[in-house]
MARZA-400201 format. One line per field, with one value per residue (C-alpha): residue number from 1; chain; x, y, z. Coordinates in steps of 0.02 Angstrom, whole numbers. Example, Ala and Ser with C-alpha at 12.3 -4.5 7.8 and 13.67 -1.06 7.14 Angstrom:
BEGIN
num: [1|2]
chaine: [A|A]
xx: [615|684]
yy: [-225|-53]
zz: [390|357]
REM end
This chain:
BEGIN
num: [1|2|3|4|5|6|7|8|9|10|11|12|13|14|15|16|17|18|19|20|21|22|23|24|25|26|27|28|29|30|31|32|33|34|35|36|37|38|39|40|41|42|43|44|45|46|47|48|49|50|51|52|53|54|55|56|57|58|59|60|61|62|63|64|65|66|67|68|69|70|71|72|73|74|75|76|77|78|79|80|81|82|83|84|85|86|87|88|89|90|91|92|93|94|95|96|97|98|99|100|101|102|103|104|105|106|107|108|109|110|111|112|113|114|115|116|117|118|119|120|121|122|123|124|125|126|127|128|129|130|131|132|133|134|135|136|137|138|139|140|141|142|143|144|145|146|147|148|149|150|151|152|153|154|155|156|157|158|159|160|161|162|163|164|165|166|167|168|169|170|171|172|173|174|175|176|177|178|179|180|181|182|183|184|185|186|187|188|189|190|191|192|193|194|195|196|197|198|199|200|201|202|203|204|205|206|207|208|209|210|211|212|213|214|215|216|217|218|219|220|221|222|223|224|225|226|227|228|229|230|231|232|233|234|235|236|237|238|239|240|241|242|243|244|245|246|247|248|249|250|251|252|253|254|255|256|257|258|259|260|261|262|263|264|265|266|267|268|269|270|271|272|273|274|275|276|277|278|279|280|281|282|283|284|285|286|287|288|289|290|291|292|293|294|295|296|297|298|299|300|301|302|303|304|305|306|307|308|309|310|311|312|313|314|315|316|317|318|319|320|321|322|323|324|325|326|327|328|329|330|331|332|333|334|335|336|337|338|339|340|341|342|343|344|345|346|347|348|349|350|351|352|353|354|355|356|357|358|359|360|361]
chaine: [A|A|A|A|A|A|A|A|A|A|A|A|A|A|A|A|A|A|A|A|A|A|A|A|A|A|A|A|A|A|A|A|A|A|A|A|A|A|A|A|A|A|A|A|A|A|A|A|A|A|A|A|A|A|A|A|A|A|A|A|A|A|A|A|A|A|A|A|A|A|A|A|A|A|A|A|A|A|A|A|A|A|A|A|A|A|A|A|A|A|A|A|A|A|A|A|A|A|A|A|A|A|A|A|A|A|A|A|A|A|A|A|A|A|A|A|A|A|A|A|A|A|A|A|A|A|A|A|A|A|A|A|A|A|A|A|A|A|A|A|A|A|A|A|A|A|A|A|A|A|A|A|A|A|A|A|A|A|A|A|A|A|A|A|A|A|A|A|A|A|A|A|A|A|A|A|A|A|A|A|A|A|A|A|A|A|A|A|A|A|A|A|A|A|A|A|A|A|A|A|A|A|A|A|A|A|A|A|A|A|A|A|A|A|A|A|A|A|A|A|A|A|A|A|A|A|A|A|A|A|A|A|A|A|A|A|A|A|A|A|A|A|A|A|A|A|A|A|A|A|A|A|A|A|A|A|A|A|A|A|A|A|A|A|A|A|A|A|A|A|A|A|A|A|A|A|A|A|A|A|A|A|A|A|A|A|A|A|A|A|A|A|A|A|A|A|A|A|A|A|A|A|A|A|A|A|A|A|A|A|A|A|A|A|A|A|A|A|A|A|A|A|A|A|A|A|A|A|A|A|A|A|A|A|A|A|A|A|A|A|A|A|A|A|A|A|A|A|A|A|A|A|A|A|A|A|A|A|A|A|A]
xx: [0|84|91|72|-83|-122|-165|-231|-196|-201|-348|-349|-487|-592|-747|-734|-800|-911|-999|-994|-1075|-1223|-1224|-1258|-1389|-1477|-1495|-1575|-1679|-1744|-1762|-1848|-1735|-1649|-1454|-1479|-1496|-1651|-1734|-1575|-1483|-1599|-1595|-1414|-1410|-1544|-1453|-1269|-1350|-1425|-1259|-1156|-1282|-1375|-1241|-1191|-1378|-1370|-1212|-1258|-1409|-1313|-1397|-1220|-1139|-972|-808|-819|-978|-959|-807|-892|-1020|-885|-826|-995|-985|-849|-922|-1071|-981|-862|-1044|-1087|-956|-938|-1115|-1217|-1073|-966|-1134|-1199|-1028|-1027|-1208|-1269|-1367|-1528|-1584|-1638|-1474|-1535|-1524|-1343|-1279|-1365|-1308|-1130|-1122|-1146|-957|-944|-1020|-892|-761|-702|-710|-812|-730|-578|-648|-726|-588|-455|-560|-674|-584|-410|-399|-559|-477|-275|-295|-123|-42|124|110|-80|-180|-164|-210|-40|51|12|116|329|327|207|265|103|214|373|401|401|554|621|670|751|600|492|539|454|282|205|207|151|55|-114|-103|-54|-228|-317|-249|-343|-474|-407|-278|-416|-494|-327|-234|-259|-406|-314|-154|-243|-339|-176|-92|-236|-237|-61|-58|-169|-319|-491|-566|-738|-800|-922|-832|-679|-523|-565|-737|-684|-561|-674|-804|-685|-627|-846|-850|-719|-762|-966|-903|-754|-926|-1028|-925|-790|-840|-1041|-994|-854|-993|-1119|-1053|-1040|-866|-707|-660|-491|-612|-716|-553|-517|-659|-664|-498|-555|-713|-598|-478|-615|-678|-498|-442|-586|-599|-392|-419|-556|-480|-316|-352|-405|-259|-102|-94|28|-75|-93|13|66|92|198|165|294|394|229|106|56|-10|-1|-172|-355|-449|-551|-420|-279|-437|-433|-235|-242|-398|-441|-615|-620|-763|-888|-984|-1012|-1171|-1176|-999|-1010|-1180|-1080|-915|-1048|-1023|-827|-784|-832|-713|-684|-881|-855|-714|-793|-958|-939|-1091|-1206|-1259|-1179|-1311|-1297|-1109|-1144|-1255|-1127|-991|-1038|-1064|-866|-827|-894|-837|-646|-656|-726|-579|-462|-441|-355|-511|-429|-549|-482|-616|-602|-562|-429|-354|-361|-287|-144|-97|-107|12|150|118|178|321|371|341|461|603]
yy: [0|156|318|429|507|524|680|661|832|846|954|898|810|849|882|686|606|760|722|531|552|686|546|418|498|543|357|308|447|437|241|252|147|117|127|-45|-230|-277|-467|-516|-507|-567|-726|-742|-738|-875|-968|-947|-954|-1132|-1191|-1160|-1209|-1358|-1484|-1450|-1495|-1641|-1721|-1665|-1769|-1925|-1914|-1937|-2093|-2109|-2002|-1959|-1897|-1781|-1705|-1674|-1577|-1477|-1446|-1350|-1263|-1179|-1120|-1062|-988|-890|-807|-756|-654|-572|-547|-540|-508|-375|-268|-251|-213|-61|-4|-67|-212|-102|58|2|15|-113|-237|-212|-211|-386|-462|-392|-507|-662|-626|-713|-870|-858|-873|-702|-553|-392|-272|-307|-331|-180|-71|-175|-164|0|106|51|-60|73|248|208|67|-7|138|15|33|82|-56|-230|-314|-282|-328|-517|-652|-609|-750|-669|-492|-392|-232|-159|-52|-221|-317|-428|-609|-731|-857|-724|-793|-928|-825|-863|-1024|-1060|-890|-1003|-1116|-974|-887|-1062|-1011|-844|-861|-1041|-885|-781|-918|-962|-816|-677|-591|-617|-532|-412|-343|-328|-230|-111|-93|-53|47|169|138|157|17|47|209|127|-21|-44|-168|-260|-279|-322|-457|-547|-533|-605|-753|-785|-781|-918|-1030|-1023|-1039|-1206|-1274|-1246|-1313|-1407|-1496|-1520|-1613|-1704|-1781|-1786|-1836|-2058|-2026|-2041|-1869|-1803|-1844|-1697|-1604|-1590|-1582|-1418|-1344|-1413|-1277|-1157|-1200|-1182|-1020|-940|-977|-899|-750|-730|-754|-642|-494|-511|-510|-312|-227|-357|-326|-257|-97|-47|92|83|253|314|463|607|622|742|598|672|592|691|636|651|519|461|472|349|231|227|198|75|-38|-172|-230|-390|-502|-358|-482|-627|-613|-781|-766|-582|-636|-755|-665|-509|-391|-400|-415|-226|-172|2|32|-37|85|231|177|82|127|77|-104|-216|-257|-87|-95|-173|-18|87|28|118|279|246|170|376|465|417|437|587|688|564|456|269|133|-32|-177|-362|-436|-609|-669|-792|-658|-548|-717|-718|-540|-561|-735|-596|-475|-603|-626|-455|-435|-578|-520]
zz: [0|-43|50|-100|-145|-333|-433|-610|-657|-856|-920|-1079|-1159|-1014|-1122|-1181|-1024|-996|-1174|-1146|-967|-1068|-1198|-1105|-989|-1137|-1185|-1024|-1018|-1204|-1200|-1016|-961|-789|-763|-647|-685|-759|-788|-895|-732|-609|-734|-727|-549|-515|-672|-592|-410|-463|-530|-378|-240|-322|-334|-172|-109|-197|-140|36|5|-28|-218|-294|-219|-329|-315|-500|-517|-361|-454|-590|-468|-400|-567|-601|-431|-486|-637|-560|-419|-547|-639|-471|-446|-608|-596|-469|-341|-442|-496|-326|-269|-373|-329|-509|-477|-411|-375|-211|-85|39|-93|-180|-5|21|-123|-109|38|-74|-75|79|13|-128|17|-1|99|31|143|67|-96|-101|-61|-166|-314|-325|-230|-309|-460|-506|-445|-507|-622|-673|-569|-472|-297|-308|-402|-319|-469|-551|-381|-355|-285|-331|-456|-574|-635|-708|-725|-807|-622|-538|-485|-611|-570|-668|-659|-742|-921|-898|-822|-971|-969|-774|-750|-800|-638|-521|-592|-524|-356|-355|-255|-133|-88|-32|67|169|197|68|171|347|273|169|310|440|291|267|478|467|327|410|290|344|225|329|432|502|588|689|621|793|729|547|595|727|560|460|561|579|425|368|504|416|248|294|399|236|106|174|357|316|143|221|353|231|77|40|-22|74|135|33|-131|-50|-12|-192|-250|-142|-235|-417|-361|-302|-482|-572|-528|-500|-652|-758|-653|-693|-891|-873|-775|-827|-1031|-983|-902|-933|-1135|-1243|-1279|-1106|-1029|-857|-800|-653|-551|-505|-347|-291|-360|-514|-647|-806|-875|-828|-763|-908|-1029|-911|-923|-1097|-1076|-973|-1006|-1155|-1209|-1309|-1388|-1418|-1530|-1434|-1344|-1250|-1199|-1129|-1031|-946|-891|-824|-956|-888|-1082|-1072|-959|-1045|-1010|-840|-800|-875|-785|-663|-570|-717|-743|-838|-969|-1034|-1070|-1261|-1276|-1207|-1294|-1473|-1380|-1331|-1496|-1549|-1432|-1447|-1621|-1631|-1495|-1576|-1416|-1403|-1379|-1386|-1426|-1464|-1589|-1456|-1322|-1395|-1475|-1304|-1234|-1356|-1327|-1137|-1158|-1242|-1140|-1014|-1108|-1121|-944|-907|-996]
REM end
């Protein structure tokens, strides 16, 4: 966590964002439309709700008898359990999933069944990754474990030529990390880092919620299947990291395949904290969109295909980002702006894999 506090303080091209912003108001307001989720989304959630909790009924119910088949179960946990975090979870998180308050604070707690904490979450990823995206020093995402290096200001370590070669396990360990140390040290580094991650609560408080909190979820999806379940136990053990696998690694294809490209700039501020650009305009910089045709595919990722829209908006719902995304495709044309767009995702894969490379050497 560094010290620094960051100034965008270039005024040019401030009249992009402010005609995007009247541009996009105007859409709503013409088409009667809300800026929040609408039945698309309450679908998905029920859909990817269904696909994480369901199987996990049935084994508990003794309906599925053989190792195999209860792997294949936790297989589609993790699927479902990665579309409720880039959809249900991530919208609400942001304040986009209703216009009622009460509600996106509700369902930003289905974090917890994810294994996560949204405390951390929230202030890791919208306050953050959000506010100084792919700023060293500032946005977590680009500061993971030492063996992976996500940016050219990073330390540079002979084992990062090979990054992009192992970097696609390490992304299956994304979210087992959160559920067995991540949130504990993540927390103490925010306490002693002086950062208030909640005004309301006290970091006594938020650790003894915390440790509640991993002892309901380990009771929930680790102890009650290993009692439950007809198989011997370390078949539900890894069945619990295949889940875990699962989800990690297509939340780190997905998130990664947006900042960690070859077209992205990663800016560095000056000894003050400057950073000579405006805020809209070091989103541009420093995000990717990719697949803007595939309908199916961006329904299931959340819309996270989008993430130009999302950074630009990230207060609006996620089914609007397709929408959206001509608007931006307009806009940066028109004040002769960068808008980077990969036409799919294998193609946003391959430039991520050398980006890696680049990265490593």
């Amino acid at each position: 966590m560094a010290a620094t506090r960051i100034k965008f303080t270039s005024k040019l091209h401030t009249d992009f964002i402010k005609e995007l912003r009247q541009n996009s108001k105007a859409y709503f307001e013409d088409n009667k439309i809300s800026r929040f989720g609408n039945f698309n989304l309450a679908f998905k959630s029920v859909v990817m709700g269904s696909l994480y909790l369901l199987p996990l009924l049935v084994m508990l119910l003794g309906w599925i008898p053989s190792a195999g088949a209860s792997l294949l179960a936790w297989t589609i946990m993790g699927i479902g359990m990665a579309g409720i975090g880039m959809g249900l979870m991530h919208d609400a998180n942001h304040g986009a999933f209703s216009k009622r308050a009460w509600v996106n604070s509700l369902l930003s707690k289905s974090m917890y069944f994810l294994g996560g904490f949204p405390t951390n979450w929230r202030h890791q990823h919208n306050t953050m990754h959000h506010g100084f995206t792919n700023i060293d020093g500032h946005d977590e995402d680009i500061s993971p474990v030492g063996i992976l290096r996500f940016s050219p200001h990073r330390p540079l370590y002979k084992i990062h030529k090979f990054q992009h070669i192992y970097a696609w396990f390490f992304y299956g360990l994304m979210t087992i990390s959160w559920v067995i140390y991540k949130d504990f040290k993540q927390l103490y580094g925010y306490k002693k880092a002086g950062v208030v991650v909640n005004k309301n609560r006290s970091y006594t408080f938020l650790f003894l919620d915390l440790i509640l909190a991993k002892v309901v979820y380990y009771s929930l999806f680790l102890v009650l299947p290993i009692i439950l379940i007809p198989v011997a136990w370390y078949w539900v053990v890894l069945g619990f990291f295949i889940m875990h696998f699962v989800c990690g690694f297509i939340l780190g294809i997905v998130f990664q395949t947006a900042h960690v490209m070859t077209t992205t700039d990663y800016p560095l501020p000056d000894k003050e904290g400057n950073i000579d650009n405006n805020w809209a305009i070091h989103q541009l910089m420093t995000t990717s969109d990719y697949s803007p045709k595939s309908r199916f595919f961006s329904w299931f990722i959340g819309g996270l295909n989008y993430q130009v829209e999302h950074h630009l908006f990230p207060q609006i719902s996620h089914v609007h980002y397709r929408k959206l995304s001509k608007m931006v495709k307009e806009t940066t044309e028109k004040y002769e702006l960068p808008y980077f767009v990969e036409p799919t995702f294998f193609v946003a894969l391959r430039n991520h894999y050398q980006m890696l490379k680049v990265l490593g050497r």
